[in-house]
N, C-alpha and C positions, 0 to 999 in steps of 0.2 A: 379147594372151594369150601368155601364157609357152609356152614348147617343152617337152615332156616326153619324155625317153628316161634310162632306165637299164638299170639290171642287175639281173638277179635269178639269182644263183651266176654262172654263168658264160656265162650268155642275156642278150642285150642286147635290150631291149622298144624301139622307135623309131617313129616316123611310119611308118604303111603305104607313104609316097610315099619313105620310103628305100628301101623292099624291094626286088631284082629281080623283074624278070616272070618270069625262068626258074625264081627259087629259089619261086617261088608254085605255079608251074606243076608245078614236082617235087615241092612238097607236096601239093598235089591229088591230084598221079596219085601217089605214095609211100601218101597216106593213102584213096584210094578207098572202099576195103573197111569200111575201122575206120572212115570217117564221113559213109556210103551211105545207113544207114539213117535219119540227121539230118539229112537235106540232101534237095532238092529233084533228080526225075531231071535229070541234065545233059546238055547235047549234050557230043560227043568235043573241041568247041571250046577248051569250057574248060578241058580240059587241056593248054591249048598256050600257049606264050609270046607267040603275037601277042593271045591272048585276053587274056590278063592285060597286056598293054604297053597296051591298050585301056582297061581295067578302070583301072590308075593313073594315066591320062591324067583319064578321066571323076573319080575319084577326087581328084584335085586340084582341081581346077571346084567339087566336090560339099563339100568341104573350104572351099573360099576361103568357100562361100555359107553357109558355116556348117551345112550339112545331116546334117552323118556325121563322124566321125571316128574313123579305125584304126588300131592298131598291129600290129606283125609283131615276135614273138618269135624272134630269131634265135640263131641257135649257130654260132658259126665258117661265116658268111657263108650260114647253111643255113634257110630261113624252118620252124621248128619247130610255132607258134601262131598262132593270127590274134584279134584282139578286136576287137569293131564298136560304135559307139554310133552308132545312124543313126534315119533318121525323127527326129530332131533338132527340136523344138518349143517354140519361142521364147514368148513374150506372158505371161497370166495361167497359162499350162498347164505349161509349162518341163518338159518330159520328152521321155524317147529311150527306146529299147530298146536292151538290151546284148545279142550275139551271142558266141561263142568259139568255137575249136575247138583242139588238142594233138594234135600228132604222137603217134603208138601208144608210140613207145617210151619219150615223156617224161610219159606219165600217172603219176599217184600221188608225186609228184615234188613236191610244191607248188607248183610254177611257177606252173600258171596262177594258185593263189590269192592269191599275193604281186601277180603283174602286174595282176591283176583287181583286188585290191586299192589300189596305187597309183594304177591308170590311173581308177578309181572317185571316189578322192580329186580328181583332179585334175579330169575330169569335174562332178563336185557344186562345185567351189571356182571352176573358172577358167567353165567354161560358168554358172553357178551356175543349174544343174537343182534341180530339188524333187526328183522323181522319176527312175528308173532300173528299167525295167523289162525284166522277163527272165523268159523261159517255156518250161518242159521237158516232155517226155514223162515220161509217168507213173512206167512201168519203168524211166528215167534213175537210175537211183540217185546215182549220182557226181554229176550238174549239182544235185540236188534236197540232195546234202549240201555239196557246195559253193556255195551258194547261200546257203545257211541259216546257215552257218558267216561269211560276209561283210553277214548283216545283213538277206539279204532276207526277205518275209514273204509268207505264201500269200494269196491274195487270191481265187482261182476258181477255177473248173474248166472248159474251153471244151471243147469237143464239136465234132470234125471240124476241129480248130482252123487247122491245114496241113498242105498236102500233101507229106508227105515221101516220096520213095522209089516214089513212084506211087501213096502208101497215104492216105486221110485218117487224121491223129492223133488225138488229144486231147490237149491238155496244161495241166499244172497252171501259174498265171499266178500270179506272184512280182514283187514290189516293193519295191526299197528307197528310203526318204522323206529326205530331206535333216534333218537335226535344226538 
């Protein structure tokens, strides 16, 4: 399988097991607030850098076994975005789910949609998935037009789907199929 890293302006997209634990770790605790209400409650752990030196460690294991694989958007040594293709599922099924998340102040930026975009390609061609699936809250506006805008298509609507934030969600369930 080929290696995938580039750039998107002047963010370099690279293997999550480039990234440091520390610059993970100050994204976390930098972007807390801005992406609380999408994320599951945390312990104070994970915002620390032995948490995440842990996390890249398990991460590579989870990468060799072919189960996940992530990138880190960075900017001048600074982990800006995170993408996830994980739950990874080989055989007749060949599908994963795609995650993200974007530092507050590189939203609306296109970033994520180019890296999403690339890292998407490469995902469908080099794993060759069928599927790619990806699921937002309802109110997301931004994940549900960038979503739409790269191909995906609405497929349900789940009820109590996860617990984010202490809260059960709902969210719309979105897939993009391999052509």
């Amino acid at each position: 399988m080929r290696e995938l890293n580039f750039n998107v302006g002047h963010v370099a997209v690279v293997d999550f097991s480039e990234s440091n634990s520390q610059s993970v770790a100050e994204y976390f605790s930098r972007n807390q607030k801005h992406l609380e209400a999408s994320m599951p409650k945390r312990p104070s752990e994970f915002y620390t850098q032995a948490f995440w030196q842990e996390q890249l460690s398990r991460y590579q294991l989870s990468r060799a076994a072919g189960n996940e694989l992530r990138f880190a958007l960075v900017d001048s040594g600074k982990v800006v975005g995170i993408i996830s293709y994980d739950q990874i599922v080989k055989g007749p099924f060949r599908a994963c789910y795609l995650g993200y998340s974007i530092d507050r102040e590189y939203q609306g930026k296109g970033l994520m949609r180019e890296a999403l975009s690339q890292t998407i390609s490469y995902v469908l061609d080099e794993l060759n998935m069928n599927r790619v699936m990806a699921n937002y809250e309802p109110s997301n506006q931004r994940s549900a037009k960038l979503l739409k805008s790269l191909g995906f298509e609405r497929e349900g609507y789940a009820r109590k789907y996860l617990k984010l934030n202490g809260m059960w969600r709902d969210h719309i369930l979105t897939s993009l199929i391999s052509d």
